[in-house]
C-alpha positions as CSV (number, residue, x, y, z in Angstrom):
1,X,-13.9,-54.3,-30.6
2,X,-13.2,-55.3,-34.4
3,X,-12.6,-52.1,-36.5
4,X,-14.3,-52.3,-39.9
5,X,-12.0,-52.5,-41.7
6,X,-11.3,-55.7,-43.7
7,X,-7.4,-55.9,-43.3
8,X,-7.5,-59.1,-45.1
9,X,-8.9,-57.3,-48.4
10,X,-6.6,-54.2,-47.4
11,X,-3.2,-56.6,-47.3
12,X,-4.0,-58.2,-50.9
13,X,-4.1,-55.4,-52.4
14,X,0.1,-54.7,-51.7
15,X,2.4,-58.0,-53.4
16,X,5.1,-57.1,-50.6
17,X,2.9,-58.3,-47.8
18,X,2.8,-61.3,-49.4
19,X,6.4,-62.5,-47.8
20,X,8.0,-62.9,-44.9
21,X,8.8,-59.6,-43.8
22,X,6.3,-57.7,-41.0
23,X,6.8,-54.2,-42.0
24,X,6.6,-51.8,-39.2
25,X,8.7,-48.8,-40.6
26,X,5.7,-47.8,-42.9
27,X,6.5,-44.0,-41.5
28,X,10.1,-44.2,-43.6
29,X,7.7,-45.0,-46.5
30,X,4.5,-47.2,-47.1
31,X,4.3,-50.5,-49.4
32,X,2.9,-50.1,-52.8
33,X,-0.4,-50.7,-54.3
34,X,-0.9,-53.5,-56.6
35,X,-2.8,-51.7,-59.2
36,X,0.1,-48.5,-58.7
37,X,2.8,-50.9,-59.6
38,X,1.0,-52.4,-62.8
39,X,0.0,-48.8,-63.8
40,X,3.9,-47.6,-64.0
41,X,4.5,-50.9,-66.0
42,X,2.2,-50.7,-68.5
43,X,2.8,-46.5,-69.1
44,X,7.0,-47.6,-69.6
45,X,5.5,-50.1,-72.1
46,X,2.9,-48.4,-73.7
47,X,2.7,-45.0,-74.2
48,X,6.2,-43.6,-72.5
49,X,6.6,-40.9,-74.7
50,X,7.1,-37.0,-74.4
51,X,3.8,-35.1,-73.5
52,X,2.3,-32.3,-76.0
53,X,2.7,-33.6,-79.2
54,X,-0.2,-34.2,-81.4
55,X,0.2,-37.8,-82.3
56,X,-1.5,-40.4,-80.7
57,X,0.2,-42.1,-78.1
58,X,1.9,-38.4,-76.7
59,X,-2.2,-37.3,-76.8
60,X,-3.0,-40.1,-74.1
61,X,-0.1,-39.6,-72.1
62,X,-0.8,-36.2,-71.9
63,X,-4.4,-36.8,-71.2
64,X,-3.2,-39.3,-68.3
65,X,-0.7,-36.8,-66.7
66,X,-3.2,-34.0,-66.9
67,X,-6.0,-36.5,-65.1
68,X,-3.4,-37.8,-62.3
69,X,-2.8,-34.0,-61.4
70,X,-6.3,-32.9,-60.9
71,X,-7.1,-35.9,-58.6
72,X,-4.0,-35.5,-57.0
73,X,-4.7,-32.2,-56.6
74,X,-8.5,-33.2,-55.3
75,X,-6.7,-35.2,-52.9
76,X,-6.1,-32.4,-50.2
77,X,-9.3,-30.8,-51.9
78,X,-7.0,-28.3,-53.8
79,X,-7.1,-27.2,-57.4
80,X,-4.4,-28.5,-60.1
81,X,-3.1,-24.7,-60.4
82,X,-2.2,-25.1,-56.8
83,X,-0.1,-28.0,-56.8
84,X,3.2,-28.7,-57.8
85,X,4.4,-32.8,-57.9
86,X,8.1,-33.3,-57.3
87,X,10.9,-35.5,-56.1
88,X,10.3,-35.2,-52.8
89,X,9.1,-32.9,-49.9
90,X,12.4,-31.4,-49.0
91,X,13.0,-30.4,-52.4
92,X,9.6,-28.6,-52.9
93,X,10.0,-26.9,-49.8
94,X,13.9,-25.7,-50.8
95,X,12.1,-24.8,-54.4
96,X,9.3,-23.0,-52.5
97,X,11.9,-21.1,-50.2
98,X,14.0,-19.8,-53.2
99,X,10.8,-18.7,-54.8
100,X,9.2,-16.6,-52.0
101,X,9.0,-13.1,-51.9
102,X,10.9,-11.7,-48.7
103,X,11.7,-8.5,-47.0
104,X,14.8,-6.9,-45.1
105,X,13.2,-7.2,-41.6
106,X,11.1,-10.8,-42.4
107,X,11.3,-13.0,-39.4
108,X,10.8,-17.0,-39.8
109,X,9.4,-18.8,-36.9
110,X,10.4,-22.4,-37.4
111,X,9.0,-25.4,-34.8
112,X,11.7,-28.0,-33.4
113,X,9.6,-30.7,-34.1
114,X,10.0,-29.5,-38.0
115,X,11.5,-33.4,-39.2
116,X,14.7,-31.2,-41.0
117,X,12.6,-30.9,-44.5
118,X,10.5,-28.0,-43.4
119,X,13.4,-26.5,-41.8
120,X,16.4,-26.4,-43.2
121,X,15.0,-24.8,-46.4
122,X,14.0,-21.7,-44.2
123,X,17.3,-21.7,-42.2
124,X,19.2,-21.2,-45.7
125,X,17.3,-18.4,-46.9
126,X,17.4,-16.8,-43.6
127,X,21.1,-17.2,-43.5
128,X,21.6,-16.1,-47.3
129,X,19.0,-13.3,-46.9
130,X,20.0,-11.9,-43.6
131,X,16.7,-13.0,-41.9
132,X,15.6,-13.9,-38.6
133,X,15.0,-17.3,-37.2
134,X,13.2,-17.7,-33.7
135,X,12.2,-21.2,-33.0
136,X,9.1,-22.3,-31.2
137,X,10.7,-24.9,-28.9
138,X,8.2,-27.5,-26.9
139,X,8.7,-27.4,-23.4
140,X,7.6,-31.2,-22.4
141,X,10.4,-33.3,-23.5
142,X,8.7,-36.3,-22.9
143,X,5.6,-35.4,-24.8
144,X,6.2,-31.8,-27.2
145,X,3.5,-30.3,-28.8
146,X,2.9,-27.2,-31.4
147,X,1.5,-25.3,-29.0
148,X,-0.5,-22.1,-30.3
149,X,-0.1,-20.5,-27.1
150,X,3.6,-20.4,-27.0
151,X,3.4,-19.5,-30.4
152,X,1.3,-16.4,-30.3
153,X,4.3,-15.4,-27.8
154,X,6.6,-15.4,-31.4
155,X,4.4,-13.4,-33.2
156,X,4.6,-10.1,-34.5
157,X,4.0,-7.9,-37.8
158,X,7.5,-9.0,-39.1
159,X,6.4,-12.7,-39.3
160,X,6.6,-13.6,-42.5
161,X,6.0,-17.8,-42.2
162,X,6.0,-20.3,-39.3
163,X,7.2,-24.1,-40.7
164,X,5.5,-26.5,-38.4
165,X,4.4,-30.2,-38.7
166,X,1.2,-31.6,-38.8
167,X,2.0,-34.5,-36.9
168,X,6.0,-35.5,-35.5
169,X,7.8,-38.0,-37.3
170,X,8.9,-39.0,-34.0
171,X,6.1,-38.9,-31.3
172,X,2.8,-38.9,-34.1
173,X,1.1,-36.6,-32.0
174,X,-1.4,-34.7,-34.2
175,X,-0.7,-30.6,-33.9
176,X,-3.5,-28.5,-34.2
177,X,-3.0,-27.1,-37.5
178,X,-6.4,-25.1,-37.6
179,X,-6.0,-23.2,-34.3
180,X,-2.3,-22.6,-35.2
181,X,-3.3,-21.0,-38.9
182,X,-5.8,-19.2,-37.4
183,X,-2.9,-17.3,-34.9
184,X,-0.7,-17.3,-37.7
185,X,-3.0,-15.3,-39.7
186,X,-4.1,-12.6,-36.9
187,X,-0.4,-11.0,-38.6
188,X,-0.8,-9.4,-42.2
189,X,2.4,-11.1,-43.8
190,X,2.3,-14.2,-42.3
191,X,2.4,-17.6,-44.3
192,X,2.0,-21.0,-42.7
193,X,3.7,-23.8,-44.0
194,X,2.8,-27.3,-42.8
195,X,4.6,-30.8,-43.3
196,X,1.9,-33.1,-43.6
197,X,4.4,-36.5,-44.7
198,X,3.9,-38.4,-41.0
199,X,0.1,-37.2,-41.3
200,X,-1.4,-38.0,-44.7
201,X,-0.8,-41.4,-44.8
202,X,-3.2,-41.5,-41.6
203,X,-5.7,-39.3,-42.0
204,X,-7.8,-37.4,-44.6
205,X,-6.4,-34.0,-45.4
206,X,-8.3,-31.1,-46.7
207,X,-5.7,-28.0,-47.2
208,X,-9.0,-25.6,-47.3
209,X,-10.7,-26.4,-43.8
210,X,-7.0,-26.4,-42.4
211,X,-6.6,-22.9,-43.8
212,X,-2.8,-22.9,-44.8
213,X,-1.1,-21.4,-47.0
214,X,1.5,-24.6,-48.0
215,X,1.2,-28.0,-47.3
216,X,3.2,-30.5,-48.3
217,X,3.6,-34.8,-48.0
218,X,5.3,-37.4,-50.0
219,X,2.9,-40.1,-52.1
220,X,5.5,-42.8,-51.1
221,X,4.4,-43.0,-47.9
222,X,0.9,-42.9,-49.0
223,X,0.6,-45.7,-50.9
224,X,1.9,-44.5,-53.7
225,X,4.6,-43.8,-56.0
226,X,8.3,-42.5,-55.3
227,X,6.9,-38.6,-55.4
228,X,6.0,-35.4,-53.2
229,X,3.6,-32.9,-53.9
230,X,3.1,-29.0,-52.5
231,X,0.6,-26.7,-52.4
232,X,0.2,-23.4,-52.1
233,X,-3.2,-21.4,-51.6
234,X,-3.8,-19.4,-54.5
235,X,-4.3,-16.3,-52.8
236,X,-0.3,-16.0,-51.8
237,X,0.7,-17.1,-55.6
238,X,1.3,-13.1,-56.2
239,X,4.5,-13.8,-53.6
240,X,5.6,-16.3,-55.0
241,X,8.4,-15.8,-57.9
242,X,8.7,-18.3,-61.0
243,X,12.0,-20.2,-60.8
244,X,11.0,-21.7,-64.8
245,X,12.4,-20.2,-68.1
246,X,11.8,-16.7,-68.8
247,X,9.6,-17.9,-71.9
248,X,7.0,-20.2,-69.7
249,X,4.0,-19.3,-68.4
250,X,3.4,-18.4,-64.6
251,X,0.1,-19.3,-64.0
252,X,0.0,-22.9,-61.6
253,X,2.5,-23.6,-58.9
254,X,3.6,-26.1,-61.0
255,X,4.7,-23.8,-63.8
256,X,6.3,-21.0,-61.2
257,X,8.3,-24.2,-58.8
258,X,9.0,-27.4,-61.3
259,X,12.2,-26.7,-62.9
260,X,10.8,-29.7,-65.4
261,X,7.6,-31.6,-65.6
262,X,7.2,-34.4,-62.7
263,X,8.5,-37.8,-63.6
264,X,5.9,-39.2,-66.3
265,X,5.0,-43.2,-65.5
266,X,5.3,-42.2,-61.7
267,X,2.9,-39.4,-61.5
268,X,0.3,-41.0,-64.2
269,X,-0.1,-43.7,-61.5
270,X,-1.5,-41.3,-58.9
271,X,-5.4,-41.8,-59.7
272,X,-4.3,-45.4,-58.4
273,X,-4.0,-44.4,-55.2
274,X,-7.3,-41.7,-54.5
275,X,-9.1,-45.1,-56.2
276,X,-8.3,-47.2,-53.5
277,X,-10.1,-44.9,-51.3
278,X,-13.3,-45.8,-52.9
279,X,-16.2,-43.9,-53.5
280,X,-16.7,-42.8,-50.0
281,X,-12.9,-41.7,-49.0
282,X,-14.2,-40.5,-45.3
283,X,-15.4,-43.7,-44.4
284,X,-12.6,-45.4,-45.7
285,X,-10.5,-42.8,-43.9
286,X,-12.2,-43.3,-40.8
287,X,-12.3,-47.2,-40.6
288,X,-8.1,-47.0,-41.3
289,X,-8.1,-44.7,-38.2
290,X,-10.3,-46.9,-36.2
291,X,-8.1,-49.5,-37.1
292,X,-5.1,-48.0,-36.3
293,X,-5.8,-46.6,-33.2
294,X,-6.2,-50.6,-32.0
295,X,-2.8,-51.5,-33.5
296,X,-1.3,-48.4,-31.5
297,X,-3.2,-49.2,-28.0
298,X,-1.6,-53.2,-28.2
299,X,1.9,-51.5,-28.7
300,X,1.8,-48.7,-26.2
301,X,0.0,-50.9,-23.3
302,X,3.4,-52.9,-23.7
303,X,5.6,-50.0,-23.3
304,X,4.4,-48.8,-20.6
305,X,4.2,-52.1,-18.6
306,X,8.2,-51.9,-18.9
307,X,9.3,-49.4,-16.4
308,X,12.5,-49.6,-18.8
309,X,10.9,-48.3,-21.3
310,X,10.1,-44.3,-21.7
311,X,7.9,-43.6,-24.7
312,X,8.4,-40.1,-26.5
313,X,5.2,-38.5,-27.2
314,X,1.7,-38.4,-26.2
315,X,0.9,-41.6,-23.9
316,X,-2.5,-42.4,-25.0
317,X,-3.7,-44.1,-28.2
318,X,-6.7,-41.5,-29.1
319,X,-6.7,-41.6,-32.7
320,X,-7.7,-37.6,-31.8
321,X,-4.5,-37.2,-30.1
322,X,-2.1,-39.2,-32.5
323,X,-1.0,-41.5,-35.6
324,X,0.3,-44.6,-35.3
325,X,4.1,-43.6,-35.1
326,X,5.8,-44.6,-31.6
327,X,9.2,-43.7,-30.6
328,X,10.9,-44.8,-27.2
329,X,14.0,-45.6,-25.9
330,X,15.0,-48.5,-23.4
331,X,17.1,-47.3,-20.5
332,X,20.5,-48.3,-20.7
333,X,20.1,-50.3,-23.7
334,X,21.2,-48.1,-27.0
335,X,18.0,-48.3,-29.8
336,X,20.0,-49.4,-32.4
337,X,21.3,-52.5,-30.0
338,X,17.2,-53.0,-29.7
339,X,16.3,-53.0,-33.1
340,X,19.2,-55.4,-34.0
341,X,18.4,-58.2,-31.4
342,X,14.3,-58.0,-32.2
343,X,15.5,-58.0,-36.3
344,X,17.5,-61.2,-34.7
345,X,14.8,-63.1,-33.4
346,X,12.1,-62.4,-35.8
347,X,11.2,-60.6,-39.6
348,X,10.4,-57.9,-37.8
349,X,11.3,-54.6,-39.6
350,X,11.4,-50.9,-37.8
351,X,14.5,-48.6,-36.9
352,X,16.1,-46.6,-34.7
353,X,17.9,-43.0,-35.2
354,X,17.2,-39.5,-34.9
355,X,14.7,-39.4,-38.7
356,X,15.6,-36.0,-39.3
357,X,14.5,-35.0,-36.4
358,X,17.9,-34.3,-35.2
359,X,17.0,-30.7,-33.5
360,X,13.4,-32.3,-32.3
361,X,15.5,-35.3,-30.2
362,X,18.7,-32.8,-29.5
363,X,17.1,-29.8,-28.3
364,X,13.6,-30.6,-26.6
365,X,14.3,-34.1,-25.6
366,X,17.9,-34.0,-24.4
367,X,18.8,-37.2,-26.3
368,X,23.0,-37.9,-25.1
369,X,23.2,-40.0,-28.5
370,X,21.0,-38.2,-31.3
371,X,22.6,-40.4,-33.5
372,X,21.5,-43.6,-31.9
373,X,18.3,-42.0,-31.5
374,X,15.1,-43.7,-30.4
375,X,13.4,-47.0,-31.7
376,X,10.3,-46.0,-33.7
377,X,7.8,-48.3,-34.8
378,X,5.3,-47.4,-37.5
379,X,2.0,-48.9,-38.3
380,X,-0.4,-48.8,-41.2
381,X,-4.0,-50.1,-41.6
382,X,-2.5,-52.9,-43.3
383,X,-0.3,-53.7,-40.0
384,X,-2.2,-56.9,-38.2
385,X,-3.1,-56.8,-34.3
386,X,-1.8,-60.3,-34.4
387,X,1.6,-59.3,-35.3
388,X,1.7,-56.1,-32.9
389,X,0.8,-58.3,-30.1
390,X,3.7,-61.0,-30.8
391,X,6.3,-58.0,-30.6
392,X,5.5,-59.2,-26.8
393,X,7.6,-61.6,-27.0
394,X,10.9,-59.9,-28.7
395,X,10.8,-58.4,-24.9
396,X,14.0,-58.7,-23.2
């Protein structure tokens, strides 16, 4: 069955998809809008100035940064005062972990299917701090999951935050962030931390119904501009210290993490993206999903018609159960030896490795050559069925 989605309309709307290349690596980073790349051109033209003065142009740059942060922030269904736009995820997340309140005693539950930006943040300040790491290891190395069970097992009144994804970089199964905040929360001190970068370009996110406490994904994989953004419940700002000059104010995330404002003509393009979405997001939301859970059916029906083949993470292509973001590895044949002969034979473009998700494919799945990883291919609405299905032929 067709989705709904008009793919056609979709692909016009990004000037990449206009050449040869079949990009199929969209989880190391989407393509870019049309109307997001024209937005950045004009601002550098037009009005890039510095923001708060009182003349004219510095009044509507001002105005434009100040709009792109409240839609941003109404993105997740947040509140400006609870976001903070930056670089990237993994420096929000080190900023976040220098800025958090600890104790002597705090213990740090971090998952091993963390990709290494909602980990290693946690592993330094438990190292410098004298904290204690445990990790919540999956147990099915073929298909690993955030379980809450085994989590509840990690628990106890010393938990001061648990780092977990909301869906793998590597397998794009979907963890079950509401059941997991709601164990998380059962202890007093506890803060839950969630990496939402393989999940929000996928799937529509609201930070309030999920219950965490941070929650972080990069816009460049969204659609969007070369940026990150946090955020951070407003009820656990009290714990979080201001890393800013001693003379600014302390009253948004932004103000307590950013050392300096987020890059001007990048951010001011934001509104770009949440208008593609249209005026009913959900159904946008839900034809994309619709759509992609067709493009992820073609591929994984071929994988596993290869006995050769062994896919790494959950088998089936429920949009429930996953995003479109497959990993596998051909027995015998090293994945970066795969990618290179399919890049041979055709403009096809994914990767192999481990995508910082070192400890994920060291640790749970027993990978000999972490390095050399796993091929993972990486779909977006904009991704064609026809093109999915001719990866058929790139078979060996």
């Amino acid at each position: 069955m067709a989705s709904a989605l008009d793919v056609s309309a979709a692909r016009s709307r990004f000037p990449a998809l206009h050449h040869e290349q079949v990009y199929m690596d969209n989880a190391g980073g989407s393509q870019v809008l049309d109307t997001v790349a024209d937005s950045i051109r004009s601002y550098l033209l037009n009005t890039n100035v510095q923001l708060g003065a009182s003349y004219k142009v510095s009044q509507i740059s001002t105005n434009a940064y100040d709009n792109a942060y409240k839609l941003a922030a109404g993105f997740t269904n947040a509140v400006p005062e609870e976001i903070s736009i930056g670089i990237s995820t993994t420096q929000l997340l080190h900023n976040l972990s220098t800025a958090l309140k600890f104790q002597p005693g705090d213990e740090l539950v971090l998952s091993k299917l963390n990709h290494e930006a909602n980990t290693s943040p946690w592993v330094h300040i438990a190292e410098r701090l004298g904290l204690t790491v445990k990790w919540w290891a999956a147990s099915d190395p073929k298909n690993p999951v955030c379980d809450p069970a085994e989590l509840k097992s990690l628990l106890s009144d010393k938990t001061r935050l648990v780092a977990c994804p909301h869906a793998s970089n590597i397998t794009g199964t979907i963890s079950p962030i509401r059941k997991i905040a709601d164990v998380v929360h059962a202890h007093p001190r506890a803060l839950l931390c969630v990496d939402g970068v393989a999940l929000a370009p996928h799937r529509q996110v609201d930070v309030k119904a999920l219950d965490v406490d941070f929650y972080a994904f990069s816009w460049y994989k969204v659609y969007g501009p070369h940026l990150a953004q946090l955020y951070a419940s407003s009820r656990v700002h009290d714990q979080i210290q201001s890393l800013g000059h001693f003379f600014k104010a302390t009253d948004t995330l932004d103000l307590k993490l950013n050392l300096a404002s987020a890059n001007y003509e990048l951010t001011q393009s934001i509104p770009q993206v949440v208008e593609y979405f249209g005026s009913d997001p959900s159904a946008t939301w839900a034809q994309m999903a619709e759509h992609e859970e067709q493009l992820q059916q073609i591929l994984l029906e071929f994988l596993a018609s290869n006995s050769r083949i062994d896919v790494i993470g959950e088998p089936s292509a429920s949009k429930e159960l996953r995003v479109p973001v497959i990993s596998f590895v051909v027995q015998g044949v090293g994945s970066q030896r795969v990618v290179e002969e399919v890049e041979r034979r055709s403009a096809f473009g994914f990767r192999s490795g481990h995508m910082y998700s070192h400890r994920l494919l060291a640790d749970v799945c027993g990978l000999d050559d972490v390095e050399d990883g796993v091929v993972r291919v990486s779909f977006l609405h904009y991704n064609t069925g026809e093109w999915v299905s001719r990866l058929d032929s790139c078979d060996d």
